[in-house]
N, CA, C and O atoms as a GROMACS GRO file, in nm:
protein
  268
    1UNK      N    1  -4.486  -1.608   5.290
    1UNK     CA    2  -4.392  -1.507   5.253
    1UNK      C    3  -4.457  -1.388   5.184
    1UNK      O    4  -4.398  -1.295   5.131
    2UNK      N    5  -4.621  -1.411   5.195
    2UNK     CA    6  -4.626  -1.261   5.064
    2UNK      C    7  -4.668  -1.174   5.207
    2UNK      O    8  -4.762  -1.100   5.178
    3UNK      N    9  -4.638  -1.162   5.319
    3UNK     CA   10  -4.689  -1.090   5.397
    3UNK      C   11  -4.567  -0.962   5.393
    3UNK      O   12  -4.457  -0.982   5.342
    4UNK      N   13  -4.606  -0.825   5.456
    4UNK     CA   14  -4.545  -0.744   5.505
    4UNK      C   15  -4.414  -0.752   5.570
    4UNK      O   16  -4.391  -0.872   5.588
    5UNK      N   17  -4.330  -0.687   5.608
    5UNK     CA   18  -4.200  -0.724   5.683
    5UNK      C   19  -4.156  -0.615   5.690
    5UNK      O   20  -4.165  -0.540   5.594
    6UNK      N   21  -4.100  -0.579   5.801
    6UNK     CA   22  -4.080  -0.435   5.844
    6UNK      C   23  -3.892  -0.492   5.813
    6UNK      O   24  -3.824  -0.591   5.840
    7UNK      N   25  -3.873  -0.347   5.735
    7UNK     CA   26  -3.719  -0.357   5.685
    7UNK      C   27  -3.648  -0.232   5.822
    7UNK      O   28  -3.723  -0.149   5.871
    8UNK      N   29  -3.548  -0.238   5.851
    8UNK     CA   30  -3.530  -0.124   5.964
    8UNK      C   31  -3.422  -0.041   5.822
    8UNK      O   32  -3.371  -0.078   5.716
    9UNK      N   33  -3.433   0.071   5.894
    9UNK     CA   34  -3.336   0.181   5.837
    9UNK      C   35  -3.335   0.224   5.737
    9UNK      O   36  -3.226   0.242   5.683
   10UNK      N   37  -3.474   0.262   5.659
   10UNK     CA   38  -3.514   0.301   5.538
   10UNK      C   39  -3.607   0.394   5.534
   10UNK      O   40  -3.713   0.344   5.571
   11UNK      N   41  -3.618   0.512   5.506
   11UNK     CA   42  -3.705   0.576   5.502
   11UNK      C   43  -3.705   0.721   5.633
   11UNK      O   44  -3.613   0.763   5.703
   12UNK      N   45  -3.853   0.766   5.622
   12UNK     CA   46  -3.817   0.850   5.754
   12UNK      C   47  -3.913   0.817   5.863
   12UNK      O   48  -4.019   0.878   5.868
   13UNK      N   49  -3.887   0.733   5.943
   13UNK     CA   50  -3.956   0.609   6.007
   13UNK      C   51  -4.042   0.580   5.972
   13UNK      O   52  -4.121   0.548   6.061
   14UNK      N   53  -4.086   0.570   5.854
   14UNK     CA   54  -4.185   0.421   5.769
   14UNK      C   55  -4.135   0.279   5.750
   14UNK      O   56  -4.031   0.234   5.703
   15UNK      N   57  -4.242   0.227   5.799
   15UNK     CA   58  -4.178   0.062   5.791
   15UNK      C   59  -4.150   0.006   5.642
   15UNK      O   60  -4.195   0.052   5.537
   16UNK      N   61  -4.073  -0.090   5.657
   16UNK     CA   62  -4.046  -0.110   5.485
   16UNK      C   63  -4.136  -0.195   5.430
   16UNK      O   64  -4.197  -0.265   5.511
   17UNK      N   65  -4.165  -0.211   5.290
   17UNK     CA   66  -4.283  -0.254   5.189
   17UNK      C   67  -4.225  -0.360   5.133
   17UNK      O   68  -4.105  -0.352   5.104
   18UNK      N   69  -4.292  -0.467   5.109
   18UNK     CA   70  -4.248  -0.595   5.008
   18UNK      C   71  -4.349  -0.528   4.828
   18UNK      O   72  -4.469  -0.528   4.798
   19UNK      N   73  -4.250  -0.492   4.770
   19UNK     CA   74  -4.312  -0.448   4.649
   19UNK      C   75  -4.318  -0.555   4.533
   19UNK      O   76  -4.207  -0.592   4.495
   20UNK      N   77  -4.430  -0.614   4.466
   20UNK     CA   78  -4.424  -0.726   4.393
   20UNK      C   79  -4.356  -0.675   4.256
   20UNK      O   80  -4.398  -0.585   4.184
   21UNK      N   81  -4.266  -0.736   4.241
   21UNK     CA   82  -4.219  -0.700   4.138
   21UNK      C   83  -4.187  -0.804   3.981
   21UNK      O   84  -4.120  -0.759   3.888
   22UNK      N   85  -4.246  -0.938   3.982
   22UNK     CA   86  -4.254  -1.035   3.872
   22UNK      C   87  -4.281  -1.199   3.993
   22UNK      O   88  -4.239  -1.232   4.104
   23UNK      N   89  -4.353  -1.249   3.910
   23UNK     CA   90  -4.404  -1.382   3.909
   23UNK      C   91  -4.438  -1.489   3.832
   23UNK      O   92  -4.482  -1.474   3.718
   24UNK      N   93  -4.423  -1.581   3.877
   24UNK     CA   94  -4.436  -1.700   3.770
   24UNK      C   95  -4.453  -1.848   3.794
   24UNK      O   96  -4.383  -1.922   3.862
   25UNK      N   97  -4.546  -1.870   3.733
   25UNK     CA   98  -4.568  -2.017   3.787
   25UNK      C   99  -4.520  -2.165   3.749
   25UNK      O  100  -4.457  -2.182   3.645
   26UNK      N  101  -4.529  -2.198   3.775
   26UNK     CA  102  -4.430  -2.364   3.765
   26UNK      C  103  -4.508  -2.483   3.788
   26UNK      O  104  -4.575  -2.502   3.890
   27UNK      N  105  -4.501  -2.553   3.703
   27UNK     CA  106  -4.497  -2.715   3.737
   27UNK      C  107  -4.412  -2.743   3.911
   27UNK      O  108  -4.296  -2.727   3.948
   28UNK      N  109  -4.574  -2.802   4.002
   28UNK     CA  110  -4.508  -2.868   4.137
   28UNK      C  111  -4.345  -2.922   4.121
   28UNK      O  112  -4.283  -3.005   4.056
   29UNK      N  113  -4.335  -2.876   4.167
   29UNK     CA  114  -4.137  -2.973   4.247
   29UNK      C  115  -4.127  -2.964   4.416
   29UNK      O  116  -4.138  -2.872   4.497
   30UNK      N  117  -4.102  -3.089   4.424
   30UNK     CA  118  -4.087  -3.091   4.578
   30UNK      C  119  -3.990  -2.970   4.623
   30UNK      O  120  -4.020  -2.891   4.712
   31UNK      N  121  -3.866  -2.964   4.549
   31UNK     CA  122  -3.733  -2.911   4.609
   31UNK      C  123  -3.697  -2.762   4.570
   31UNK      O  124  -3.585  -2.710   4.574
   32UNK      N  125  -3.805  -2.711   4.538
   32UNK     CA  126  -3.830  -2.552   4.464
   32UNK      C  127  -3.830  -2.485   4.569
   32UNK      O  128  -3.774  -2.378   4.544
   33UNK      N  129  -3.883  -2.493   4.740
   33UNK     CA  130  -3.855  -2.460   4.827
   33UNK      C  131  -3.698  -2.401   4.864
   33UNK      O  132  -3.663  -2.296   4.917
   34UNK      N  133  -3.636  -2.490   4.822
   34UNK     CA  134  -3.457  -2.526   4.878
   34UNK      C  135  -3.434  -2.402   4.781
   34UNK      O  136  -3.397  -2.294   4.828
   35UNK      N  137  -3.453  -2.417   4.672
   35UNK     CA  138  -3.383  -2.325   4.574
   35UNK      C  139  -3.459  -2.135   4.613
   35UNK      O  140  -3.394  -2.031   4.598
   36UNK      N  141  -3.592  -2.142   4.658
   36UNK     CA  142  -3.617  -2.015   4.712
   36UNK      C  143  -3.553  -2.021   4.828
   36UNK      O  144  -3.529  -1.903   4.850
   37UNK      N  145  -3.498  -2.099   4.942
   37UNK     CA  146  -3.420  -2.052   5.058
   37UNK      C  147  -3.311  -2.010   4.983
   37UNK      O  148  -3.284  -1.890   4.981
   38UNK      N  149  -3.234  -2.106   4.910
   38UNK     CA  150  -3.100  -2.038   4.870
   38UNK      C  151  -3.125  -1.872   4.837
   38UNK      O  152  -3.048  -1.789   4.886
   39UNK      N  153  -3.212  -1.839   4.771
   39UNK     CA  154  -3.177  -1.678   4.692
   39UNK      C  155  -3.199  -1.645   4.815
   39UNK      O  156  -3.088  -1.643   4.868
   40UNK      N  157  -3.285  -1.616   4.899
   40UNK     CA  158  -3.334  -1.582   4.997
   40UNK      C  159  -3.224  -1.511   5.116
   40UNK      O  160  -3.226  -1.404   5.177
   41UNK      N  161  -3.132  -1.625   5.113
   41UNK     CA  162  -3.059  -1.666   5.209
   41UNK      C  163  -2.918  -1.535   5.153
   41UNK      O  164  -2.854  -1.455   5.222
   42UNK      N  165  -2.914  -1.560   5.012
   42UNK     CA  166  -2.747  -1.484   4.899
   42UNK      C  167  -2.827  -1.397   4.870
   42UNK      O  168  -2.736  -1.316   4.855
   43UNK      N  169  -2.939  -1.323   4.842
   43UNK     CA  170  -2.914  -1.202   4.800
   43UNK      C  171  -3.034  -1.137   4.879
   43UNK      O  172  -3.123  -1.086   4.811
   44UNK      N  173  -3.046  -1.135   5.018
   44UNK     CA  174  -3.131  -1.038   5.116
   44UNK      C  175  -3.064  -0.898   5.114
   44UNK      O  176  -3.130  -0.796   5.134
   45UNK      N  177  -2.909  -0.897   5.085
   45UNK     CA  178  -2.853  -0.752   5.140
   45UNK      C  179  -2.854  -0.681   4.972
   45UNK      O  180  -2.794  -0.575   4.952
   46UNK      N  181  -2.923  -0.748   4.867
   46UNK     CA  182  -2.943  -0.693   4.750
   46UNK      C  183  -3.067  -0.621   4.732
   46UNK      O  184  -3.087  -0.561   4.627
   47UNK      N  185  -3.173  -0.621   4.852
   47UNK     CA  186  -3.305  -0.577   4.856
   47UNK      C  187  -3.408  -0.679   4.786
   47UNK      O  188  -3.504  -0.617   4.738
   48UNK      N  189  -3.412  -0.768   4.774
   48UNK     CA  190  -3.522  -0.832   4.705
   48UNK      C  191  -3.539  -0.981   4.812
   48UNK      O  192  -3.466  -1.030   4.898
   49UNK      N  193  -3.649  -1.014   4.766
   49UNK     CA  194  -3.721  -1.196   4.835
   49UNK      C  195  -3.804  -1.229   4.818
   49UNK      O  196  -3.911  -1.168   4.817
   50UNK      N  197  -3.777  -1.371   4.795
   50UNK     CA  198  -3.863  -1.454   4.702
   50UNK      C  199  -3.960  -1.497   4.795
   50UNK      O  200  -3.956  -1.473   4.915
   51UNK      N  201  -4.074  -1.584   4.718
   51UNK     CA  202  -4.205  -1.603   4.806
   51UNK      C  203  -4.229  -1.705   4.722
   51UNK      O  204  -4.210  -1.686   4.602
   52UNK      N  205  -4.276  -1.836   4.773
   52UNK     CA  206  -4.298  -1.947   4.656
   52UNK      C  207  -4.448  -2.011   4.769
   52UNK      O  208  -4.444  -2.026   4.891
   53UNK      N  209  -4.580  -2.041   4.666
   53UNK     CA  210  -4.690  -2.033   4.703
   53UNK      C  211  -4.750  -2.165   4.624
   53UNK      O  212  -4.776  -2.169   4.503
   54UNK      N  213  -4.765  -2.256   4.706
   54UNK     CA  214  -4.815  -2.404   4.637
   54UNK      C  215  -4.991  -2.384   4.591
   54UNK      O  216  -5.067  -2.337   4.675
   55UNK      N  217  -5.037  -2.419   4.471
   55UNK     CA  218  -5.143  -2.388   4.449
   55UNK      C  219  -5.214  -2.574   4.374
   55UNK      O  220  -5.213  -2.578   4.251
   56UNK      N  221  -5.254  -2.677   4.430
   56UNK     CA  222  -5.282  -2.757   4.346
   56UNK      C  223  -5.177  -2.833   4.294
   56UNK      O  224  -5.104  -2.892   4.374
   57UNK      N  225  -5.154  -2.844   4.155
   57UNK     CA  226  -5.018  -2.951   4.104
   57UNK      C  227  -4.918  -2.822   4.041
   57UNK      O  228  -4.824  -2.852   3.968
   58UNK      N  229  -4.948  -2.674   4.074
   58UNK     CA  230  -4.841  -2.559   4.078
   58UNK      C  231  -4.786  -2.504   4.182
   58UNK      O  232  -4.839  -2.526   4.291
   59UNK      N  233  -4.652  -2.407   4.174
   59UNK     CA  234  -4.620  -2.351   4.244
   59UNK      C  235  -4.599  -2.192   4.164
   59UNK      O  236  -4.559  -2.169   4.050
   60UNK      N  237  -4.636  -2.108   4.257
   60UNK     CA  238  -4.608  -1.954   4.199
   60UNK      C  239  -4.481  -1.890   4.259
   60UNK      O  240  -4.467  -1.876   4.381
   61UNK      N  241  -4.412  -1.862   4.190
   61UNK     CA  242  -4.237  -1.801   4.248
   61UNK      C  243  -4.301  -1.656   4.219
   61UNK      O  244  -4.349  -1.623   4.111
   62UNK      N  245  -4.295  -1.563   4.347
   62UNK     CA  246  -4.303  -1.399   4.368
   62UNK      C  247  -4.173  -1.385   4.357
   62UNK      O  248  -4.095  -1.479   4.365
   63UNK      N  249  -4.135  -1.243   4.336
   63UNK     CA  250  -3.990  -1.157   4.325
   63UNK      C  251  -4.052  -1.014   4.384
   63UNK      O  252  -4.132  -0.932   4.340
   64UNK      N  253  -3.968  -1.027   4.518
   64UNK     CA  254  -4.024  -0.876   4.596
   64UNK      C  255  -3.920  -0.823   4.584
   64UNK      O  256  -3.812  -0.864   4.541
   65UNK      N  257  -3.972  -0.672   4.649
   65UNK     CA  258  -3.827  -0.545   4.647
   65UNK      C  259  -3.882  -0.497   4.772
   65UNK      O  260  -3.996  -0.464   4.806
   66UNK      N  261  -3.766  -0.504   4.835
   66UNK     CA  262  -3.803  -0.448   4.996
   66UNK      C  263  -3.724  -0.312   5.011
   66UNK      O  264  -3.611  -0.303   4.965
   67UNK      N  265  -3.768  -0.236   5.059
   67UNK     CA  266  -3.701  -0.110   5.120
   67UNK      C  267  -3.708  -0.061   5.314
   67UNK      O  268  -3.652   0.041   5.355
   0.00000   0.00000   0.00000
């Protein structure tokens, strides 16, 4: 999820940007996945998406801003 993603209808045909905007890391949980689909899923038409990145016995939760 930390890749690029072209947003349509923003701009003056520039593709849209995933802008990092806060992160944070966590103690592993299997089911931290589920809970980044949920936001993912309820607040895409708010401009933002989450990105969750397993590192070892952590996970890092990103907070993007897409335009």
């Amino acid at each position: 999820m930390d890749e690029r993603q072209q947003a349509g209808g923003h701009g003056e045909g520039e593709k849209g940007k995933l802008v990092l905007i806060a992160s944070r890391t966590f103690s592993s949980w299997p089911e931290m996945y589920r809970v980044v689909d949920f936001l993912n899923k309820n607040l895409k038409d708010k401009g933002v998406m989450f990105g969750l990145t397993k590192k070892e016995d952590e996970m890092i939760l990103s907070v993007y801003e897409f335009s």
